[in-house]
N, C-alpha and C positions, 0 to 999 in steps of 0.2 A: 448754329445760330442760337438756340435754345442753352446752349452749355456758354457761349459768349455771353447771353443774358446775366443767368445767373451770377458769371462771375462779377458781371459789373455791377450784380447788387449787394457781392457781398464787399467790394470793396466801396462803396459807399457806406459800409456798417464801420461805425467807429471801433477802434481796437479798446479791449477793457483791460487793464492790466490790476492786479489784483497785487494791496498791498501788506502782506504777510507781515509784515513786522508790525500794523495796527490789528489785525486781526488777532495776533498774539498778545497783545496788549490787552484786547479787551477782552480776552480768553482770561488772563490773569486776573481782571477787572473783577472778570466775573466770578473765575474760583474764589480770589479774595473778600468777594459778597457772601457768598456759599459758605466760608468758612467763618467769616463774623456774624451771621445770625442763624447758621444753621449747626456746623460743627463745634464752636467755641461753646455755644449754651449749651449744648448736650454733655461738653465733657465736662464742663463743670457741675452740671445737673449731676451726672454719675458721681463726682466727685464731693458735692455734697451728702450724698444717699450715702457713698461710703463711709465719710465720718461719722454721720448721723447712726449707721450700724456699728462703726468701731464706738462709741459711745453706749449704744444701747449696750452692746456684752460688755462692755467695761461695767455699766451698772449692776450688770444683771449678775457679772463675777462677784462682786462687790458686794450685794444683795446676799448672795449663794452662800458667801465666805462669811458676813456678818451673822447669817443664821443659825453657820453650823457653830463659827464659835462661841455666841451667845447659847446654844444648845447645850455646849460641853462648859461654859460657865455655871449655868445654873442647873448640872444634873440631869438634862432632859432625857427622858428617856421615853420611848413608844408605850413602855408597861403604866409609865403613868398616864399618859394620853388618853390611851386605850383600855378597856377593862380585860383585864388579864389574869387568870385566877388558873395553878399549876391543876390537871386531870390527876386525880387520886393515883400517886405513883405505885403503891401496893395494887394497880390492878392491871400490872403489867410486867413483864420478866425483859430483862437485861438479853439483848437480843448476841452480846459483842461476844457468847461463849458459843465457836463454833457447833460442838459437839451437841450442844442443848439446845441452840435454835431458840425460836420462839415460843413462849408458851401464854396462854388465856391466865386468869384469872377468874375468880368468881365477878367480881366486880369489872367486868370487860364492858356490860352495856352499857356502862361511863361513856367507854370510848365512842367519838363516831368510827366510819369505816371509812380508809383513806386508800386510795390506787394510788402505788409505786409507780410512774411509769419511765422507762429508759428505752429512750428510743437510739438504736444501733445500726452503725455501717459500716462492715470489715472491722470493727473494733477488735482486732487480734490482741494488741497489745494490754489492751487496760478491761478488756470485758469482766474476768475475773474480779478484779478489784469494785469496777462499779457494781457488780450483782451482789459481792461478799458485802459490802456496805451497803446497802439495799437491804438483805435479809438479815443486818447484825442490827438492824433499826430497831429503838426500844417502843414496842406497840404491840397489844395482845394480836397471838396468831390468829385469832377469828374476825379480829379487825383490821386487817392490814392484806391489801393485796397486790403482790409486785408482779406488774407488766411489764413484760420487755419486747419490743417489740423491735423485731429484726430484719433488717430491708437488706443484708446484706449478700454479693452477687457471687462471692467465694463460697464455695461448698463446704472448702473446710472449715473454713471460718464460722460458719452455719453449723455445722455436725460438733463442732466445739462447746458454742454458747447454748445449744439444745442438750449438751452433754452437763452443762455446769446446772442448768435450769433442774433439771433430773436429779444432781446431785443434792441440790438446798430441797427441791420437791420430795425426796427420800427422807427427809432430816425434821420435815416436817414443815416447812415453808409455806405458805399458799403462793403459790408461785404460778405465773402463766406465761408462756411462752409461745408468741405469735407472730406469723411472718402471712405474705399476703402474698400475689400472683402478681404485682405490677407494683412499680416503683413511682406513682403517680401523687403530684402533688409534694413528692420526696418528705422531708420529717413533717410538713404539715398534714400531709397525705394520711402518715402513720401514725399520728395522733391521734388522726380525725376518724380512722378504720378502729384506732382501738379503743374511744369508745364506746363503738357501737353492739359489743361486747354483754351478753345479759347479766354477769355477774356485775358490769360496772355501774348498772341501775341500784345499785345495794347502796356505794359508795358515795358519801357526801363531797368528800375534798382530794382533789390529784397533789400530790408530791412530783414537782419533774425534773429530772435530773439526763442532762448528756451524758453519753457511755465515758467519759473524761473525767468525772466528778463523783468524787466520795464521799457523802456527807459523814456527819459524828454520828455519833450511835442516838442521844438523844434529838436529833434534829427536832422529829416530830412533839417532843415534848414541848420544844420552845417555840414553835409557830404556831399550832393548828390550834391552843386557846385563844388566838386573836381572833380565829375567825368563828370559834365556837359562841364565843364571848361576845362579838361582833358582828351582827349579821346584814352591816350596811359594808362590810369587807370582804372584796372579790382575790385579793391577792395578796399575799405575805412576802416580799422578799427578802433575799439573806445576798451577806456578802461571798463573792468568792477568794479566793486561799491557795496565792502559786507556790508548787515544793519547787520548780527549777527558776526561782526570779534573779537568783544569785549565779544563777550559770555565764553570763556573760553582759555585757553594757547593753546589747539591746534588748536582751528580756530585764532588764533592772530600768529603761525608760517604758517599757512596757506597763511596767507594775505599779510605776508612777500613774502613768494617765490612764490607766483601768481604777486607781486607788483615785485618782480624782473624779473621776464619774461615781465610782460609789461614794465615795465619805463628802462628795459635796454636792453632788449633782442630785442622788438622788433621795440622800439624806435629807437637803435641804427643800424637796419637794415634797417628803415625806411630812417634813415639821410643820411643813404651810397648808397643808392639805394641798396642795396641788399634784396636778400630773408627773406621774414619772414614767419611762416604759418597762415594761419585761427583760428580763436578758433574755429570754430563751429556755433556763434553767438552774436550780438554786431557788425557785419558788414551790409555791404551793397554791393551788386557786381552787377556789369555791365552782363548784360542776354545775351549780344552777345559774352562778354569773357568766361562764363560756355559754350556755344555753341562750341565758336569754339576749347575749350578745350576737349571734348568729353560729356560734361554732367556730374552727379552725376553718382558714380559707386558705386552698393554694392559688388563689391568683397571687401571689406577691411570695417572693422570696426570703422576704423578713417578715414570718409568720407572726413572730413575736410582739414586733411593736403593732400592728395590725391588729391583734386581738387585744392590744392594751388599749389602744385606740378607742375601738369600739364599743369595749367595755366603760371605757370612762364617759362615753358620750351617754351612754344611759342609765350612769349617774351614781356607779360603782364606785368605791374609795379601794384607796392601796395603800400600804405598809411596809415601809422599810425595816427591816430589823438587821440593824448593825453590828451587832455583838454576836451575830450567828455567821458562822462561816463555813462554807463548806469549798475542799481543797479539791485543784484542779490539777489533772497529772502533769500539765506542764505547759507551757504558753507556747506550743509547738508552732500552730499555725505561724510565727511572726519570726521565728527565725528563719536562716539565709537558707539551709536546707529546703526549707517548705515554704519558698517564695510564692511558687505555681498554685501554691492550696491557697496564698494568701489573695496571690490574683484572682483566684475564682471566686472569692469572696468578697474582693472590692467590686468586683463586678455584681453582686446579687445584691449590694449594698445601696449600689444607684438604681435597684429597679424600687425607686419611694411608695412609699405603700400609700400614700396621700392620694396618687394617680388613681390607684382603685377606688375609690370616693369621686373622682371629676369623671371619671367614665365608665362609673358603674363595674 
């Protein structure tokens, strides 16, 4: 009875039929709304933003390029910029005769006292060369002390470059040789351990060079008056100097856009007084402008621009010096062999050190 009920009420319910093909219509209706006020602005938004940034670097190349070559039109040079007056060369010995090493002068308290520092890992290959260039540097031996500072996890690699330290340390070197119990923070780490060093409380200005890089025997002659001379000057940089750029097409576009970063990028930030960053090494910095910057920090992979950073925020100036170069054993990381080192480097590349600033 009850089951009769119901059916008779449901066919008293009219039948609905539903029609799909206006449903789809207004389905289109509606993405077609969605995409003219919502997706159509956006991508032209983006697409404005983008010219408007392919414009700005066009200017900014344009600006870069204008500077440097008005620079080399009219003679510019940092020595006129900057007061720059050469440290009395008789109070120092020619560091480049193995056998003699280093020697003082009477007149050495001229010099200030500068830290060598070369920080190293597994450098089998080239440690020799960067130490021997290190201790051939023309600088009284009472003012000059080369740190090297070794993180690396090979033993023999280790009993080698403690072996070479021994041998410049014999010859009369001031040489120090320091490794530490943790690889923390990695080169910023080992910066930052060495110097907390009592002997580097002596020393005005660090020299820093990667175990890869040999400078000339005068280096120190040719920067550390900018900053003697200058004491609103936190960093001196120099250019770097590939022997294998010739080896093959892609170390020869290599050398290109490394030789555009220095001769125009940071040249031309050098002329304006504006910012430029650190490479890492091939400079020289002032120990009291890292101080009062905060030190070496490993939160960030790219320790270098990081401490250029910071330093320029409190009001530090820097120095390009173009005419000094110091040569690098080879632009290895970028060939095809040493792809996997280059990955690991793109990768440390993208952690921007700007992040440490927005989240402390």
């Amino acid at each position: 009875m009850a089951a009769a009920a119901a059916a008779g009420v449901w066919a008293e319910v009219p039948a609905v039929r539903v029609d799909w093909a206006a449903v789809a219509a207004q389905c289109a209706w509606a993405g077609a709304q969605a995409r003219a006020f919502l997706v159509v602005p956006g991508i032209r938004l983006l697409v404005l933003l983008s010219l408007a940034m392919t414009v700005m670097i066009l200017l900014e190349k344009l600006f870069v390029a204008a500077v440097c070559y008005a620079a080399k039109a009219f003679g510019h040079r940092p020595e006129r910029r900057y007061q720059w007056r050469p440290i009395a060369a008789s109070a120092c010995n020619t560091g480049g005769d193995e056998e003699a090493g280093l020697g003082g002068g009477g007149g050495s308290a001229a010099f200030p006292v500068v830290l060598v520092q070369i920080p190293m890992y597994n450098e089998r290959e080239v440690y020799k060369l960067s130490i021997g260039a290190a201790c051939a540097l023309e600088w009284p031996a009472d003012r000059v002390v080369i740190q090297v500072l070794d993180d690396s996890t090979d033993p023999v690699v280790k009993d080698l470059v403690e072996i070479e330290c021994q041998r410049w340390k014999g010859k009369g070197v001031n040489i120090k040789y320091e490794v530490r119990g943790n690889r923390k923070g990695y080169k910023a780490g080992a910066l930052k351990e060495g110097l907390k060093h009592d002997y580097v409380h002596e020393c005005e200005f660090i020299a820093m060079f990667d175990a890869d890089f040999q400078p000339e025997s005068d280096f120190l002659l040719r920067t550390v008056p900018f900053l003697v001379h200058n004491p609103d000057i936190a960093l001196v940089q120099t250019r770097w100097k590939f022997v294998n750029s010739d080896e093959c097409l892609l170390t020869r576009f290599q050398e290109m856009s490394l030789d555009y970063h220095f001769k125009f990028e940071q040249e031309a930030g050098s002329i304006v007084y504006s910012f430029f960053g650190f490479n890492g090494t091939a400079g020289v910095w002032r120990i009291s402008a890292i101080d009062d910057a905060g030190g070496w920090k490993d939160r960030t992979t790219v320790e270098d621009m990081d401490l250029a950073v910071r330093t320029a925020l409190k009001g530090w100036k820097f120095v390009y010096v173009g005419a000094v170069k110091v040569s690098q054993k080879e632009i290895f990381f970028y060939l095809p062999a040493h792809f996997s080192v280059r990955k690991n480097e793109t990768r440390q590349d993208t952690n921007l050190t700007m992040l440490g600033y927005v989240f402390g």
